[in-house]
C-alpha atoms as one frame of an Amber mdcrd trajectory, in Angstrom:
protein
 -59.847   2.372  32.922 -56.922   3.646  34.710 -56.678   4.305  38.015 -55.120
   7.938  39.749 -55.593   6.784  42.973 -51.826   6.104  44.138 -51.632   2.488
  46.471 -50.496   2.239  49.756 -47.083   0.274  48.672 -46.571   3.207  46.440
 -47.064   5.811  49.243 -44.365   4.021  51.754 -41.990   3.720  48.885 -42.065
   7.447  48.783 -41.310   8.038  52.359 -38.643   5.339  52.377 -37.023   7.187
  49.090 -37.525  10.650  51.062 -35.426   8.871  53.965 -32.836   7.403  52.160
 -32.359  10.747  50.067 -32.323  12.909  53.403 -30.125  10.603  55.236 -27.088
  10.852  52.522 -27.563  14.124  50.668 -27.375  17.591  52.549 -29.842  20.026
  51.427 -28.108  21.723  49.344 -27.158  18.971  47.278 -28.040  19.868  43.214
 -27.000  16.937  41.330 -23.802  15.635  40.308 -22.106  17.220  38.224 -21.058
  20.047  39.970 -17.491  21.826  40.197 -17.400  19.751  43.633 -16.352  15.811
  42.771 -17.956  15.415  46.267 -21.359  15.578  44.700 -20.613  12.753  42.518
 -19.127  10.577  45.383 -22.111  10.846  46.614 -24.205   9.559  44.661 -22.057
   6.482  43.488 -21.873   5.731  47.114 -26.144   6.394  47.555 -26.375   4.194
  44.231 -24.538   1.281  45.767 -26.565   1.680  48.488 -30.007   1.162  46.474
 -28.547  -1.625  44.830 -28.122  -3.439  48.185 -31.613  -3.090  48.656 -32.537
  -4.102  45.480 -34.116  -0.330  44.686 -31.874   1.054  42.068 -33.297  -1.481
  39.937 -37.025  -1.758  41.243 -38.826  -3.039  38.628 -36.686  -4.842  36.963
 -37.391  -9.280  37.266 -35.729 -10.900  40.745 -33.249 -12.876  38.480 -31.477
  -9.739  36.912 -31.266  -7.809  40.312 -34.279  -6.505  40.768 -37.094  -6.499
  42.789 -39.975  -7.517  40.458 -41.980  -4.165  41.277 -45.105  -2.715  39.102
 -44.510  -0.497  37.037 -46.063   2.260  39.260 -43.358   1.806  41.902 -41.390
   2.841  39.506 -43.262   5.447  38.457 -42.866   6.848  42.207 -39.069   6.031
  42.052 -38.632   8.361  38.524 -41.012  10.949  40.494 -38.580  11.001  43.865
 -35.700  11.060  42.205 -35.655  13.853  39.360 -37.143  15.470  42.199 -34.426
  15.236  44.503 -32.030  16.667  41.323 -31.208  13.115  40.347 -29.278  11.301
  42.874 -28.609   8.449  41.133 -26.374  10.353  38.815 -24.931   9.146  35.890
 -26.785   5.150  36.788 -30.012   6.476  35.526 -29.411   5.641  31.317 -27.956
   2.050  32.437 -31.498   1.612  34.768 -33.897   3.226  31.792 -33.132   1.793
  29.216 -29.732  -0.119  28.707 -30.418  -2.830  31.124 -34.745  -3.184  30.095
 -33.073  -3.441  25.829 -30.236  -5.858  27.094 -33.313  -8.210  28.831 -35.192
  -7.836  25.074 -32.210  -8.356  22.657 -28.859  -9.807  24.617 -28.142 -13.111
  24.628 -27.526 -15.412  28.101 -24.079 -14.360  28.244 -24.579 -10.400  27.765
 -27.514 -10.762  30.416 -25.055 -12.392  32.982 -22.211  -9.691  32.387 -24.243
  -6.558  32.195 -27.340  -6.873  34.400 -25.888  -7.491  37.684 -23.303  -4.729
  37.698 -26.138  -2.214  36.528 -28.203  -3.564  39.161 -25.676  -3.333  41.749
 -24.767   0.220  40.751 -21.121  -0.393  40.061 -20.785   0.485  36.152 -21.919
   3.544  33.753 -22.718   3.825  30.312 -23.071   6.222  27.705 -24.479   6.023
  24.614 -22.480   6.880  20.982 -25.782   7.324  18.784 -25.303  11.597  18.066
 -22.520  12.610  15.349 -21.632  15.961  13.940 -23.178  15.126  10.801 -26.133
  13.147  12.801 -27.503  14.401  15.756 -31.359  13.957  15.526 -30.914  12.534
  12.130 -29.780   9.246  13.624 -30.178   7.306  10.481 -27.206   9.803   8.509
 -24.785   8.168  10.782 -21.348   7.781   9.043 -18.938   5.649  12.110 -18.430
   2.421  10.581 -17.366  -0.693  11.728 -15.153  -3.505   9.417 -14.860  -7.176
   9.933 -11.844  -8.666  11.694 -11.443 -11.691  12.716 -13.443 -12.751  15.510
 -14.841  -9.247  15.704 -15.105  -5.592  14.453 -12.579  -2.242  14.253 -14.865
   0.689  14.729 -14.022   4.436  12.960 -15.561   7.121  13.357 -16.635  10.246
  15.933 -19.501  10.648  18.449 -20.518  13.911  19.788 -22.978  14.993  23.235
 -22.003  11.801  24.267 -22.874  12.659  28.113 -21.041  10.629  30.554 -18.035
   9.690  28.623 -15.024  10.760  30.063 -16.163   8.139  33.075 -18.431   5.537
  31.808 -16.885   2.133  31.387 -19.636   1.205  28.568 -20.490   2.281  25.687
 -24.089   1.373  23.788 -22.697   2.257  20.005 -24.157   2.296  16.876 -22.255
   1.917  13.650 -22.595   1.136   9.930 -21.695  -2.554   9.364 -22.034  -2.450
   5.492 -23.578  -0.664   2.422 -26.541   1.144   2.375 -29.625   0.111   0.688
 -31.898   2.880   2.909 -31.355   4.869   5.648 -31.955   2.699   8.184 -30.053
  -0.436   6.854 -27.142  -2.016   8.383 -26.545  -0.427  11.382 -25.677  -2.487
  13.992 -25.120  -2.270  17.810 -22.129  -2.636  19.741 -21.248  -2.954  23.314
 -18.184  -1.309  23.234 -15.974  -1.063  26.309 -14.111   2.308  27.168 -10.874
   1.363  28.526  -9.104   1.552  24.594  -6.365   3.584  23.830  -7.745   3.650
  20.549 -10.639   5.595  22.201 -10.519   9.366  22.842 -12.436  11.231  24.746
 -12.710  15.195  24.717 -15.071  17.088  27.020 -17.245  19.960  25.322 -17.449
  22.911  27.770 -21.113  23.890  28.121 -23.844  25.854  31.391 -24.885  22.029
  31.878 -21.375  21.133  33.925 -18.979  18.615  33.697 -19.690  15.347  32.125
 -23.061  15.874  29.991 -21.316  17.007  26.917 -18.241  14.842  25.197 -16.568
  13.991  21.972 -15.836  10.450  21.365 -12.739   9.873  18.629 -12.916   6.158
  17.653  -9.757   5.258  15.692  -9.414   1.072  15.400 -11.276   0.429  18.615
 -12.125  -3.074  19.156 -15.178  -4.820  19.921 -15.376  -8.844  20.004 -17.797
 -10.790  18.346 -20.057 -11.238  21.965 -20.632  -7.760  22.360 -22.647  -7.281
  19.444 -26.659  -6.592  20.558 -29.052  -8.383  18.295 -28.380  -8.953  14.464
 -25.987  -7.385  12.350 -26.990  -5.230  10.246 -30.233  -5.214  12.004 -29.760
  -2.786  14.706 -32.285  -0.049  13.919 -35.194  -2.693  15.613 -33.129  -1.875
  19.171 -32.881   1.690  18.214 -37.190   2.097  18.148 -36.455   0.519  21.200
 -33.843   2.231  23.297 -35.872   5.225  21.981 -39.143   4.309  23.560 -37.466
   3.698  26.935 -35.490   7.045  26.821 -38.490   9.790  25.921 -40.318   8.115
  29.206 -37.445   7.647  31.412 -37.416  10.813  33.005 -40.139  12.347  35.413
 -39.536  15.789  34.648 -42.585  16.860  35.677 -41.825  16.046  39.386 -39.142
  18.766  39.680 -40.896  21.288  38.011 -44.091  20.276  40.871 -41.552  20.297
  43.780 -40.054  23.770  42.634 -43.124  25.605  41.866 -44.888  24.244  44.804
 -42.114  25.632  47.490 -41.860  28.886  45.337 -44.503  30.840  47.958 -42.964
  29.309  50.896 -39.661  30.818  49.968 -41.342  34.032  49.059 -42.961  34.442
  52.307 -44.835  37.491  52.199 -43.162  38.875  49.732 -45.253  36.009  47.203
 -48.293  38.812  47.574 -45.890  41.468  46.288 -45.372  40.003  42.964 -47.790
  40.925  40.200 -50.953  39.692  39.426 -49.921  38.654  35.974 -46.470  36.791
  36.962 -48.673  35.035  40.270 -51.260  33.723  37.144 -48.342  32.497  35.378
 -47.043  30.402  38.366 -51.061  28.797  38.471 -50.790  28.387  35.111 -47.616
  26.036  34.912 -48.510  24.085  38.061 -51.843  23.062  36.455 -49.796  22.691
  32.973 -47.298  20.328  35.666 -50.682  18.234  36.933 -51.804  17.897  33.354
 -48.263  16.532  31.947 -47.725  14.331  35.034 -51.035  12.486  33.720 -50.417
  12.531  30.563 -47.369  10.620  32.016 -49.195   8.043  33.914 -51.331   7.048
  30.385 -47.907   6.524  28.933 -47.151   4.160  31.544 -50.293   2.541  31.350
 -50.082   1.536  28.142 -46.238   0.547  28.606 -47.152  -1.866  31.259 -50.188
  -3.231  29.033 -47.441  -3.509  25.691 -49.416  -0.975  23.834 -46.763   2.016
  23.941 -46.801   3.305  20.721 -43.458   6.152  19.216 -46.532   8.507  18.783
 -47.557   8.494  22.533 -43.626   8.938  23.800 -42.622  11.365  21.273 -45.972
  13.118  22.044 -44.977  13.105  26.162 -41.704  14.157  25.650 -42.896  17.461
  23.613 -45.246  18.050  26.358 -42.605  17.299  29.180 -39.461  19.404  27.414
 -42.267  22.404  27.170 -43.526  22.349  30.311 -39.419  22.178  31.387 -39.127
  25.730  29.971 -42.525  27.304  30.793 -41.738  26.566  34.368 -38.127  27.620
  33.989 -39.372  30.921  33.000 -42.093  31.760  35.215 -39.477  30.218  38.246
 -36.948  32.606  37.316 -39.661  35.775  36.781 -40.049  35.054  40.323 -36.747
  34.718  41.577 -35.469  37.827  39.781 -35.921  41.003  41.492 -38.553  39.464
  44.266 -36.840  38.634  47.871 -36.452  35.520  48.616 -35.310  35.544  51.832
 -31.292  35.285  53.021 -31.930  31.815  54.803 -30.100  28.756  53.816 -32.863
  26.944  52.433 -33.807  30.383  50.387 -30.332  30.721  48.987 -30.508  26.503
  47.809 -34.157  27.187  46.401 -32.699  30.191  44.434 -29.711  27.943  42.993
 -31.874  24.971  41.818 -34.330  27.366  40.081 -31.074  28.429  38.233 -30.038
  25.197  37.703 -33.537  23.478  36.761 -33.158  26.990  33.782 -30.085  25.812
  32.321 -31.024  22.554  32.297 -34.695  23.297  30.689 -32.932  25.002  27.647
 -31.679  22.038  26.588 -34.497  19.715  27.038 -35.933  19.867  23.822 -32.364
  19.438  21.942 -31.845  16.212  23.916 -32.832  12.762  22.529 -33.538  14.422
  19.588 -35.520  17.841  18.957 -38.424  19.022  19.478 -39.361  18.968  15.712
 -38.310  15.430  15.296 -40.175  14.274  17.881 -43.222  16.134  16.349 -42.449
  14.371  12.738 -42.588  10.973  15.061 -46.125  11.804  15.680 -47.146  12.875
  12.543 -45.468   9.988  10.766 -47.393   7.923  13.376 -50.630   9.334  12.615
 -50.198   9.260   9.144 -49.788   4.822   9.283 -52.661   4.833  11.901
């Protein structure tokens, strides 16, 4: 049976997070990718920082950087960051899932170039899955990639591809010959960035800079040793890559830490607001409580091998609701109510704005809500 009861070691981790995150980032810091490029110094600089004490990786074995934590530690390290608006930045796909896949499915030599760096906090990766034809429809995707020589020419356009205009990886996923089903020969690529045959346009959008890119592949190369697993065979890394992402992110905790500080910022004006609107704010920090368990099961049963696709598609529908629920009751409250005209007041009224434009796109990202729901239901159905 699982146990709620949090352990001491995950307690001080916490506080030593809480330190670390006070002692770099003023309080008004909102994430990275802000008009300010300070923001994003910031947090490569607080990244390298973790990676010198082996905490940017936690969990992941002694040998590949880590620290060899449980998995609950890095539960708690999810929890304080997304809570903190993400401090890690752009580091946090390479930690989630690039580097845990690469332990699964690279060989020796991939392992020795691409775990340390992650682990130190001195690279960035995006991922090329989405296209314009094949956003959650992975499997339509139509960028191939030909033979030649001792390696491959890849063709083709990504799109969303968040992080691209400064990552210096790439986790691609291509056609690598004809297809006998939807899911046949598509294979993975490690494709570096640094191409002139690579072009990268950035797609204005309320998220900021960075999250949203077009990726123009016209003849880029990639060398025989940067291919991830089998050709042909990819689609095995993509169930995956998948797993790891729909867990990855402790949503949960910001929505907690924001609705939690909402009648402290309020002050006496929090009895002014209605009845109905005060019910609503109850409503999504028990609906916050509920999800962050639901989270913990997941977790369980990752750290026991038994994650299923059903349980993480079926989290991140909860977690991507929940996002918006508390984006709207947050703002209800923020919206004609006084809030005070004190610094802190003036930060908590930005990050409610920012956690709202970031909530409408959280069930769009890493594929929609409705796909994720077919997940479960296809699930079910083989059950």
């Amino acid at each position: 049976m699982l146990d709620y009861e949090e352990s001491r070691e995950v307690g001080e981790l916490r506080l030593q997070l809480r330190n670390l995150v006070r002692g770099h980032f003023p309080a008004s810091f909102l994430g990275a990718f802000t008009s300010d490029p300070a923001d994003l110094e910031l947090t490569e600089s607080f990244c390298r920082t973790l990676g010198e004490q082996r905490l940017l990786t936690l969990a992941w074995p002694p040998e590949f950087g880590g620290a060899g934590a449980t998995v609950w530690q890095q539960t708690a390290l999810r929890e304080e960051m997304w809570a903190a608006h993400e401090p890690r930045g752009a580091q946090y796909m390479g930690l989630n899932w690039v580097g845990p896949v690469l332990m699964r499915h690279g060989t020796p030599d991939q392992k020795r170039r691409h775990l340390p760096p992650i682990a130190e906090g001195n690279v960035i990766w995006c991922q090329g899955f989405s296209e314009p034809d094949a956003g959650s429809d992975l499997p339509a995707l139509a960028t191939r990639a030909v033979r030649d020589g001792a390696g491959w020419r890849v063709h083709g356009q990504k799109i969303w591809t968040s992080y691209a205009q400064m990552a210096q990886w790439c986790f691609l996923l291509a056609r690598t010959g004809p297809v006998k089903d939807r899911q046949s020969a598509i294979t993975v690529f490690l494709l570096r960035m640094d191409q002139p045959e690579i072009t990268v346009r950035p797609i204005e959008s309320m998220l900021g800079r960075h999250h949203l890119n077009e990726v123009f592949l016209d003849n880029a190369w990639v060398p025989d040793d940067d291919v991830l697993g089998e050709v042909d065979r990819g689609w095995v890394i993509v169930q995956d890559v998948l797993l790891h992402e729909r867990i990855g992110i402790a949503r949960y905790a910001r929505c907690d830490r924001l609705l939690s500080l909402a009648p402290a910022m309020l002050g006496p004006a929090w009895e002014e607001l209605p009845a109905a609107l005060r019910q609503r704010w109850a409503a999504a920090l028990v609906h916050t409580r509920q999800v962050r368990m639901l989270a913990y099961h997941v977790v369980d049963s990752q750290e026991r091998n038994e994650l299923s696709g059903v349980d993480a598609a079926a989290y991140r529908i909860a977690v991507t609701h929940l996002d918006q629920e508390v984006a709207e009751v947050l703002a209800d409250i923020v919206d004609g109510w006084s809030i005070g005209t004190s610094d802190l007041s003036r930060v908590f009224e930005r990050a409610v704005e920012d956690h709202w434009r970031y909530a409408q796109a959280s069930t769009v990202a890493s594929g929609t809500t409705e796909m994720q729901r077919r997940a479960v239901w296809k699930g079910l159905d083989t059950e």
